[in-house]
C-alpha positions in Angstrom: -38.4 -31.4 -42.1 -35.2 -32.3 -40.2 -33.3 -30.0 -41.9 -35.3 -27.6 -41.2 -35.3 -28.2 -37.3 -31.5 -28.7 -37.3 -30.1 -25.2 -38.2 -32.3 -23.4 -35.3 -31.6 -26.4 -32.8 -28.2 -25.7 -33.0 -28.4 -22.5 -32.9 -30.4 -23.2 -29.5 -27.4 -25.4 -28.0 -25.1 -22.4 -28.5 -27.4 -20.4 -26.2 -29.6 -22.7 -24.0 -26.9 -22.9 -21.2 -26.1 -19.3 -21.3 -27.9 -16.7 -18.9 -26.9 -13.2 -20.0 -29.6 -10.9 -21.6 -28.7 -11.5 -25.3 -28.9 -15.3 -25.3 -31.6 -15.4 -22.7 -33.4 -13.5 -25.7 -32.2 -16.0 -28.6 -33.8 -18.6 -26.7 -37.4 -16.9 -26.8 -36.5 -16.4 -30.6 -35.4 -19.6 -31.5 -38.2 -21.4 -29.7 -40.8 -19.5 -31.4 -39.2 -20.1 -34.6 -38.2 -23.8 -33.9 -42.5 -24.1 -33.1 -43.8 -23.2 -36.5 -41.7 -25.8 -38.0 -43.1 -29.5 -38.5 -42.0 -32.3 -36.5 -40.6 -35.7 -38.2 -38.9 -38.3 -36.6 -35.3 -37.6 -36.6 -31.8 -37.6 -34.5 -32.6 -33.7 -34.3 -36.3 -34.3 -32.4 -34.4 -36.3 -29.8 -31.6 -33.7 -29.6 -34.7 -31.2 -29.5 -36.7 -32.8 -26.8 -33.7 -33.4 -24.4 -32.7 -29.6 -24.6 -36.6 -28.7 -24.2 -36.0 -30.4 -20.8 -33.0 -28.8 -19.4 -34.3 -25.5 -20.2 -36.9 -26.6 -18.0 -35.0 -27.7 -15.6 -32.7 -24.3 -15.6 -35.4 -21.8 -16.9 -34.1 -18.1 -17.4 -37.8 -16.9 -16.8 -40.9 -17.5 -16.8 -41.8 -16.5 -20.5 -39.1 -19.3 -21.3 -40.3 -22.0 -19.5 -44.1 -21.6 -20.8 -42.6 -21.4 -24.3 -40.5 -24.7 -23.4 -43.1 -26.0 -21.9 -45.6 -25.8 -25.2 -43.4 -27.4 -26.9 -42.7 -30.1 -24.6 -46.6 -30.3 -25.1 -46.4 -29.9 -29.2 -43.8 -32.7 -29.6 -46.0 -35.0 -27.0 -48.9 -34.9 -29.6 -46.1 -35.4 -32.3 -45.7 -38.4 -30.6 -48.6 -39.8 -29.1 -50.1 -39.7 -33.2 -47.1 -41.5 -34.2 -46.6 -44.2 -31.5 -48.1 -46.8 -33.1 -45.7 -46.6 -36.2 -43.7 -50.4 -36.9 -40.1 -49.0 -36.4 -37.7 -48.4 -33.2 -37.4 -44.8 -33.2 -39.4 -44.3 -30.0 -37.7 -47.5 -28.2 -36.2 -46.9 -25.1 -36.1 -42.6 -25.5 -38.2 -41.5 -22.6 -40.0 -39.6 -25.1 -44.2 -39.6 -24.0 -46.0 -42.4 -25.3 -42.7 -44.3 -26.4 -42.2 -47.5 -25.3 -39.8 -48.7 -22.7 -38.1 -52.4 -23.6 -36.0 -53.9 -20.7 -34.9 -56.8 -18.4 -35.6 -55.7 -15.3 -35.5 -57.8 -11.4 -38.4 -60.1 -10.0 -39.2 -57.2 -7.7 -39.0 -54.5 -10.1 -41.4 -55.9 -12.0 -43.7 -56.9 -9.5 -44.2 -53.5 -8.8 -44.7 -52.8 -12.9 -47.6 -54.9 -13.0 -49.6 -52.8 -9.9 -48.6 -49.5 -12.3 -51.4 -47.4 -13.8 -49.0 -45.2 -16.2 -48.1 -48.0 -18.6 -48.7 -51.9 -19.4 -45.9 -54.4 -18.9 -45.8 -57.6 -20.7 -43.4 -60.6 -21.5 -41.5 -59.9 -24.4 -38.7 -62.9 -24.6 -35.9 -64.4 -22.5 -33.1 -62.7 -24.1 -30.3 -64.7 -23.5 -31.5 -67.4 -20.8 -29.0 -69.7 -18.5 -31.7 -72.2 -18.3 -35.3 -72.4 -18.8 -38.3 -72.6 -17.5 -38.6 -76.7 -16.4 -35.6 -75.8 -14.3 -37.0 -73.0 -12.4 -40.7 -74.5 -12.1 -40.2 -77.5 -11.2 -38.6 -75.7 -7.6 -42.6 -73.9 -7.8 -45.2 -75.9 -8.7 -47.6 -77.7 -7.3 -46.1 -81.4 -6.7 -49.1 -82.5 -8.9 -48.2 -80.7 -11.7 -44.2 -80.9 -11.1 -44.2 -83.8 -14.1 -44.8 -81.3 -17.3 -41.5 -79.6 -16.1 -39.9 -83.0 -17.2 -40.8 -83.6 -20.5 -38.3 -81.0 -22.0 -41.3 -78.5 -23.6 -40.1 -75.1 -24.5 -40.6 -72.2 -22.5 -44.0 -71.1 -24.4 -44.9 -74.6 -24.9 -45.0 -75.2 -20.8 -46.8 -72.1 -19.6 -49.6 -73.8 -22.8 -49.7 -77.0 -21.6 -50.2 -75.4 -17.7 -52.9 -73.4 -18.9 -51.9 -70.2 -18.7 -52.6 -67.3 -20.8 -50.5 -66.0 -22.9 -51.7 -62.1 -21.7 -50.8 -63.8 -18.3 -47.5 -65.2 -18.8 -45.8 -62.3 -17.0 -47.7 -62.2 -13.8 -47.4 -65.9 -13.7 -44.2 -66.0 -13.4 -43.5 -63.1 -11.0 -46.6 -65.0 -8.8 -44.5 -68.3 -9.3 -41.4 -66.6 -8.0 -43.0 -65.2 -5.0 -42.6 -68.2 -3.8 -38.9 -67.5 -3.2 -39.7 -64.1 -1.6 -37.8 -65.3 2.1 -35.1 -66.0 0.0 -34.1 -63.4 -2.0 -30.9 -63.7 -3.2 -31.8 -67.6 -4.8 -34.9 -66.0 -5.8 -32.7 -63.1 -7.5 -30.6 -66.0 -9.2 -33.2 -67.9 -10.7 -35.0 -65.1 -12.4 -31.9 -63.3 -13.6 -31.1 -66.9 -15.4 -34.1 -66.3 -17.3 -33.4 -63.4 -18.3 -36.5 -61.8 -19.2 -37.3 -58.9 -21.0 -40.6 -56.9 -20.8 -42.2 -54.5 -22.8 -43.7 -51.1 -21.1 -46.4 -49.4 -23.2 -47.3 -46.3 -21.5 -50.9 -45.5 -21.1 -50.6 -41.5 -20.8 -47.8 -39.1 -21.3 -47.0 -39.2 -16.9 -44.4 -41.9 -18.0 -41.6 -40.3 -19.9 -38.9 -37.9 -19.0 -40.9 -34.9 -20.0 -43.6 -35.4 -17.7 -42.5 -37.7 -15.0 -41.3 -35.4 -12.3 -42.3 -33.6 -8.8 -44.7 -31.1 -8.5 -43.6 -27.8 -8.1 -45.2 -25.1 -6.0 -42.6 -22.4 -7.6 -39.7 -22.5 -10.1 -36.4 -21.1 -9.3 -35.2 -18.5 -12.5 -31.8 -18.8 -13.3 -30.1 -16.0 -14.0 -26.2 -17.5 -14.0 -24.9 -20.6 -14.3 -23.5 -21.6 -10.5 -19.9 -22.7 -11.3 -17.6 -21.0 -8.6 -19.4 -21.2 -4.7 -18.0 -21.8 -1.5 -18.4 -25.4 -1.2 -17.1 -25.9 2.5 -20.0 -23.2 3.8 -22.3 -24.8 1.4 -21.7 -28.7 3.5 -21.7 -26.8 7.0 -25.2 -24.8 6.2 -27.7 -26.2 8.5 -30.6 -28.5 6.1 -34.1 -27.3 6.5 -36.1 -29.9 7.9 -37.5 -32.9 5.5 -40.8 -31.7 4.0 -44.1 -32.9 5.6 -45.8 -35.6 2.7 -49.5 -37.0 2.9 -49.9 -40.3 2.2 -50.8 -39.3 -1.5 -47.6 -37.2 -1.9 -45.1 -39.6 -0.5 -46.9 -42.3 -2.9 -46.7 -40.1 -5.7 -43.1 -39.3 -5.0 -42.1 -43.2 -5.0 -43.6 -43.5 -8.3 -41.5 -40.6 -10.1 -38.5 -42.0 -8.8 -39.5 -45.2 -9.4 -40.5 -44.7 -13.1 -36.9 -42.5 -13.5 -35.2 -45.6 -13.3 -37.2 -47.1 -15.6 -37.1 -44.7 -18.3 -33.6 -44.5 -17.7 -32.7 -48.4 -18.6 -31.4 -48.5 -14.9 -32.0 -49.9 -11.5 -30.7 -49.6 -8.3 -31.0 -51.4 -4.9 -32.3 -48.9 -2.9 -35.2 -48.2 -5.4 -36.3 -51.7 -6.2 -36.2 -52.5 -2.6 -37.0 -48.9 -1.1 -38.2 -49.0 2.3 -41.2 -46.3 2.0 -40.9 -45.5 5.4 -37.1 -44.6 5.3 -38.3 -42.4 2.2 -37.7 -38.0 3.1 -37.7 -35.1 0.8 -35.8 -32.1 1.1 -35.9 -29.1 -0.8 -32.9 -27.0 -1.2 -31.6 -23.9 -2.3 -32.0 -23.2 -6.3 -34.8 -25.5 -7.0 -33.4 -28.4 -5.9 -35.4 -31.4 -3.9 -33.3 -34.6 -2.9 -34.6 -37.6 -2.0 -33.4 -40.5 -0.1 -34.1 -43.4 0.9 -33.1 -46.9 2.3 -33.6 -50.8 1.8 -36.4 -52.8 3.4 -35.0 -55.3 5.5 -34.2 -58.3 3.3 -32.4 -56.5 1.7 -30.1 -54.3 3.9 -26.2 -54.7 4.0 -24.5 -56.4 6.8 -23.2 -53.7 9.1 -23.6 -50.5 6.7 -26.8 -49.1 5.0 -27.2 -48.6 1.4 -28.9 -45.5 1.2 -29.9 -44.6 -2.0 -30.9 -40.7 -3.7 -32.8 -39.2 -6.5 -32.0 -35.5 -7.0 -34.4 -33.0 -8.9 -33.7 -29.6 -10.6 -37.1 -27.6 -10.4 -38.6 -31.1 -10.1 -37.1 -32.6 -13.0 -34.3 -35.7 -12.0 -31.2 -34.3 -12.8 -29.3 -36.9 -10.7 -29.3 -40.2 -8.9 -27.1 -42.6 -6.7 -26.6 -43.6 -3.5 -24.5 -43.9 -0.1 -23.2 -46.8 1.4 -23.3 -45.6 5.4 -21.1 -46.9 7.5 -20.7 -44.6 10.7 -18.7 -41.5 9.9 -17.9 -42.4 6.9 -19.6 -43.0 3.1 -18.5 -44.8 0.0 -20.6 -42.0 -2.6 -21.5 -42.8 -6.4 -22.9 -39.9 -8.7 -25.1 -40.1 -11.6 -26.4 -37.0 -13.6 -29.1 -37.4 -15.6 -28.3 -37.3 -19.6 -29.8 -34.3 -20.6 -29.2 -32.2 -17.8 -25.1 -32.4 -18.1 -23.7 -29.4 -18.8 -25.5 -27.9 -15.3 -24.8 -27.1 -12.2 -23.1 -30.6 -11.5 -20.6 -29.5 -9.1 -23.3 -27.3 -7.1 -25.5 -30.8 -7.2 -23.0 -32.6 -6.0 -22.0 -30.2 -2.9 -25.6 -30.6 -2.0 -25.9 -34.3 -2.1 -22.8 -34.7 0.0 -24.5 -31.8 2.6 -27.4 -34.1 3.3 -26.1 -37.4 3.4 -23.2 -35.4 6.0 -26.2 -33.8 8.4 -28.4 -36.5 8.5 -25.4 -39.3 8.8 -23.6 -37.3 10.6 -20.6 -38.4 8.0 -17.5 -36.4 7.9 -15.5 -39.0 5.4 -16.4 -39.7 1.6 -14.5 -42.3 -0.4 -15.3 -42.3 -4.7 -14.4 -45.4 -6.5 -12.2 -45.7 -9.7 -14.6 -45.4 -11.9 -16.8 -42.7 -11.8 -13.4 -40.3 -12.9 -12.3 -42.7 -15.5 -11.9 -46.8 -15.0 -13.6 -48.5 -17.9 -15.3 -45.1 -18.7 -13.5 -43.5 -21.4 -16.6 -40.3 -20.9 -14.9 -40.0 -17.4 -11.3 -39.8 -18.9 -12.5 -38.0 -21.8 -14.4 -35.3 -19.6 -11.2 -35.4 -17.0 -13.9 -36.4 -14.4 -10.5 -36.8 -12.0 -10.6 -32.9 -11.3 -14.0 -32.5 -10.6 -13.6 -34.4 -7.6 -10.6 -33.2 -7.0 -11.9 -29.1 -7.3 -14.1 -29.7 -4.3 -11.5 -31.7 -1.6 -11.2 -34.9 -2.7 -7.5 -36.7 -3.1 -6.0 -40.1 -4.0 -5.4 -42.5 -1.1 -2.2 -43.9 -2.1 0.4 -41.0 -1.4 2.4 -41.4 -5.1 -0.9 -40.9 -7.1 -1.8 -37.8 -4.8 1.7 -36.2 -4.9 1.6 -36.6 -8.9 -2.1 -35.3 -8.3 -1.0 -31.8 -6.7 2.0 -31.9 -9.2 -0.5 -31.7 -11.9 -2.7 -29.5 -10.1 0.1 -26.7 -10.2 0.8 -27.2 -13.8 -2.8 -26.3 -14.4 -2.9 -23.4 -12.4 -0.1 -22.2 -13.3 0.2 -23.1 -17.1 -2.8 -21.4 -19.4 -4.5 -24.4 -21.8 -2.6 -26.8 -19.7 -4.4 -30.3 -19.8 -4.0 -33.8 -17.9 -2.5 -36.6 -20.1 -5.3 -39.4 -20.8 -2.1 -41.6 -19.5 -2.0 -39.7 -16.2 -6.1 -39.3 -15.8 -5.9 -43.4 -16.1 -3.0 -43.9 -13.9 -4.9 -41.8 -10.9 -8.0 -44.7 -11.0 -5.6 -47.0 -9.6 -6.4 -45.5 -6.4 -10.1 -44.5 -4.7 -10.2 -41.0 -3.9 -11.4 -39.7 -0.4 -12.9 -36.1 1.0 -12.1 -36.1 4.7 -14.3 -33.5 6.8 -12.9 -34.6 10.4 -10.1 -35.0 12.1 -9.5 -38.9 11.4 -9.9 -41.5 8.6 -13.1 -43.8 10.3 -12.8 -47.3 10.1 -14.8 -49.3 7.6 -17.1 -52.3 7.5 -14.4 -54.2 6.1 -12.6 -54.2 9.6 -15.2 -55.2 11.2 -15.8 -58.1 8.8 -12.0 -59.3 8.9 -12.2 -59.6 12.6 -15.1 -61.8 12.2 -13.5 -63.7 9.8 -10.5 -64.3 11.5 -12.1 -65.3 14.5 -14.5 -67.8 13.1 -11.0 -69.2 11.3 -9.1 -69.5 14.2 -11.7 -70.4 17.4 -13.8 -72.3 15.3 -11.7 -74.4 12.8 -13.9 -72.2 9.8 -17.5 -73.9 10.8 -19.9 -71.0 10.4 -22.8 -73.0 11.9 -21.3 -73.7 14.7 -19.7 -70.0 15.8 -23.4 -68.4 15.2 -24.5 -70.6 17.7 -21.9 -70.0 19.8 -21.5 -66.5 19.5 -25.2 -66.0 19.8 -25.5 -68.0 23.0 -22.7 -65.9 24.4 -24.6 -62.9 23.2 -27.5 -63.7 25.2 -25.9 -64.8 28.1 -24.2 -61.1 28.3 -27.4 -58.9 27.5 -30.9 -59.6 28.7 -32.5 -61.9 25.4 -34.7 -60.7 23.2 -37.6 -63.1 22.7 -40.0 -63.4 19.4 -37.6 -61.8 17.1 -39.0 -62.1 13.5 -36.8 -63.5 10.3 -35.3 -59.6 10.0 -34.2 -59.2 13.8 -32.9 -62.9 14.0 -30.2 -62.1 10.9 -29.4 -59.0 12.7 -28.3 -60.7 16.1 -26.7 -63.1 14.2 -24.2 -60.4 13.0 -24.3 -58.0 16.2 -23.3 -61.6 18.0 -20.2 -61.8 15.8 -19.1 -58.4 16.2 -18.9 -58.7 19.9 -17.6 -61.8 19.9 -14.9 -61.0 17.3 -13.9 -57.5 19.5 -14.1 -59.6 22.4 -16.9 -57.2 23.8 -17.3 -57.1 27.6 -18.7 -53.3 27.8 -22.2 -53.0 28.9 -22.7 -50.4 27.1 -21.7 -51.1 23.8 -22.9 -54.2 24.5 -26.1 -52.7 25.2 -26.2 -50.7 21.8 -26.0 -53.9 19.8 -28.3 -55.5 21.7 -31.3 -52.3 20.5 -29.3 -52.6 16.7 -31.5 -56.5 16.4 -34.9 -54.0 16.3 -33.6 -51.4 14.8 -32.1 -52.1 12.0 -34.7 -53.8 9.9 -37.3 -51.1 11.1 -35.3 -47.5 11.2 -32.4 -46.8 8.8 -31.9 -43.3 10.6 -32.1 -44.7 14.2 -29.9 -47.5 13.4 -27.3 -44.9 12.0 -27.1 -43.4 15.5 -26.5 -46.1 17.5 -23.8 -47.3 15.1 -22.4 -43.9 15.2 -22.7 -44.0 19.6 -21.3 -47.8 19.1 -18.1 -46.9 17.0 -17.3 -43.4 19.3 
């Protein structure tokens, strides 16, 4: 039945990204046809499925996406009937019902085992540093601290503790929690285990079909966006971020959440999203972008990592984040599998419009490798000039002037193309979009003054100059009293940035003094007095 699915599926490919009336009406044709035919497990049903989704994602019309839409349905039941089937087919695809097989953080899957879409359990340590006696014997109960010493495999401890084997999982996360005020050991122990867990959904919400926002109406295509005015695009005022109950900012969380999941990913700012940092914004051309920051055990000395999940008519089409640091933002772009082939450059115009109005950032910096640097899809794809198309430019001056060399060529030579040599030799350099008038400074200053000044006025003893430069801190500013763990780390740092500036300004003395309550509380707040604090 493959065969049979494989002719019209191509035939589909040729047209599914096309928007004029003739292949707008192949694609009715071809679904219709491609329904009456069986489905069997194949290479083709994945191709099928993934294609079903961008058509959903970039509809034509509404007779299109119903059609897609059925058979989104049709190959769900295909699926649901065969899940049970002892082969990988359905490993790690997305598609409903399939199962999801991973090693993922303590606090990722913490957060699995309070999920209602799926079941999570301990499938093996894949390739462990060390095992369990090393890493319970820090947990347990001093009582029970001698079984850790007798050697016993892994399997063979958690049976002589008593424990379940349907409970090993949430034993383990419980035992870790333990390590919960300090998360970076607690991140090195558990990633020496290396677990990997099994997630068997329960209903079809957890798969790339189905996991998605809600839509209240779907945007029709009737091109494909390629050429726009990118600079008016940035400077167009954002609507405001949309109003969410309780149960729709909770059921937001979740689909981002479960896209990294069924994406064999995970990010920082989703594992440790702040849900109060967490805003929607819906866009132009079906597009909603979420962002969101890090709670505050996790947040970055000085800059905030705020992260992004992008939808196309609800469906994720992309996902990354920010690293804020004033005016400025180091920027990483991921679009969704399926959905290449899109509207990427229009997506990414829009991602850089919000994190500019709501960061107020007017400088963006790309790293090597999302056009090329160990990722032979970026050279391949000549990744270099998608970035460069909309403004951005090699920092070191010989890689730009061979950019704009290269540029001309293109423009001025029909079929021209960029040497694979000369796409590699430009990721020797980040690339940067500058909006303002100035390159701002980066957190990397900042931290070389502090690390020069602990160096040379305290002889390198790290103890010894936070005590000292917090004292001084007080004695300058009124003192906060009962700080919590979160504000006390962040005076620790605002007390060596003034004392590595050599800070005697009231007032910029008095902005870092509001940063110790800010910043684990208000990622957006704490953006503006860094922004008033580096003016």
């Amino acid at each position: 039945m493959s065969a049979q699915l494989t002719k019209p599926l191509n035939n589909l490919k040729k047209a599914y990204m096309l928007f004029d009336d003739e292949n707008n009406k192949k694609k009715v044709e071809l679904i219709q046809q491609l329904s009456k035919i069986r489905l069997a497990k194949s290479k083709a049903l994945l191709h099928y499925f993934d294609v079903l989704q961008f058509i959903c994602a970039y509809p034509p019309n509404e007779k299109t996406l119903l059609l897609a839409e059925k058979e989104l349905s049709r190959l769900t039941k295909f699926c649901q009937t065969n899940k049970n089937l002892d082969d990988d087919f359905f490993l790690n695809s997305g598609l409903p019902f399939s199962e999801i097989l991973m090693g993922f953080s303590h606090d990722c899957i913490h957060w699995f085992l309070k999920h209602s879409h799926f079941k999570v359990s301990l499938d093996r340590y894949e390739n462990p540093k060390f095992d369990l006696n090393d890493a319970l014997k820090l947990t347990l109960p001093s009582l029970e601290m001698s079984e850790t010493a007798i050697g016993m495999e892994n399997d063979e401890l958690l049976e002589s503790l008593l424990v379940p084997e349907k409970n090993h999982l949430p034993f383990l996360i419980e035992q870790f929690d333990k390590f919960n005020e300090m998360p970076f050991l607690k991140d090195f122990l558990f990633e020496g285990l290396d677990i990997y867990v099994n997630l068997k959904p329960t209903n079809k919400a957890f798969s790339k079909a189905y996991n998605r926002l809600q839509q209240q109406e779907h945007f029709y295509h009737t091109e494909m966006l390629k050429k726009f005015d990118h600079v008016t695009l940035l400077n167009t005022s954002l609507p405001e971020p949309k109003k969410l109950s309780d149960r729709e900012l909770n059921e937001a969380i979740d689909v981002v959440k479960n896209s990294m999941a069924l994406t064999l990913r995970e990010t920082d700012p989703i594992t440790y999203m702040d849900p109060a940092s967490f805003r929607l914004y819906e866009l132009e051309r079906g597009i909603s972008i979420a962002i969101y920051g890090m709670v505050s055990n996790r947040q970055l000395p000085l800059e905030s990592y705020v992260g992004y999940t992008l939808f196309k008519n609800g469906f994720q089409a992309a996902y990354g984040g920010g690293w804020v640091f004033g005016q400025r933002s180091l920027f990483g772009i991921n679009i969704t599998e399926s959905l290449r082939g899109g509207e990427s450059g229009y997506i990414l115009i829009q991602l850089l419009r919000v994190y500019r109005q709501v960061f107020n950032v007017n400088y963006f910096e790309v790293e090597p490798y999302q056009y090329g640097l160990d990722n032979p899809e970026g050279i391949q794809s000549g990744a270099f000039w998608f970035y460069y198309r909309y403004g951005f430019r090699p920092l070191d001056k010989k890689l730009n002037a061979i950019a704009f060399a290269e540029h001309q060529k293109i423009i001025s030579k029909k079929g021209y193309r960029t040497s694979s040599k000369t796409l590699e030799q430009f990721t020797e350099s980040n690339i940067g979009m500058n909006l303002g008038k100035e390159v701002p400074m980066t957190a990397a200053d900042i931290m070389k003054k502090v690390k020069n000044m602990i160096a040379t006025k305290y002889q390198g003893n790290r103890t010894l100059a936070i005590q000292k430069c917090v004292a001084n801190f007080n004695h300058k500013t009124e003192k906060l009293i009962y700080l919590n763990t979160a504000e006390k780390h962040v005076l620790e740092e605002v007390a060596l940035v003034a004392e590595s500036l050599n800070l005697t300004n009231p007032v910029k003395l008095n902005i870092l003094s509001k940063m110790i309550r800010v910043k684990p509380a208000d990622l957006y707040e704490y953006q503006s007095l860094l922004l008033a604090f580096l003016k």
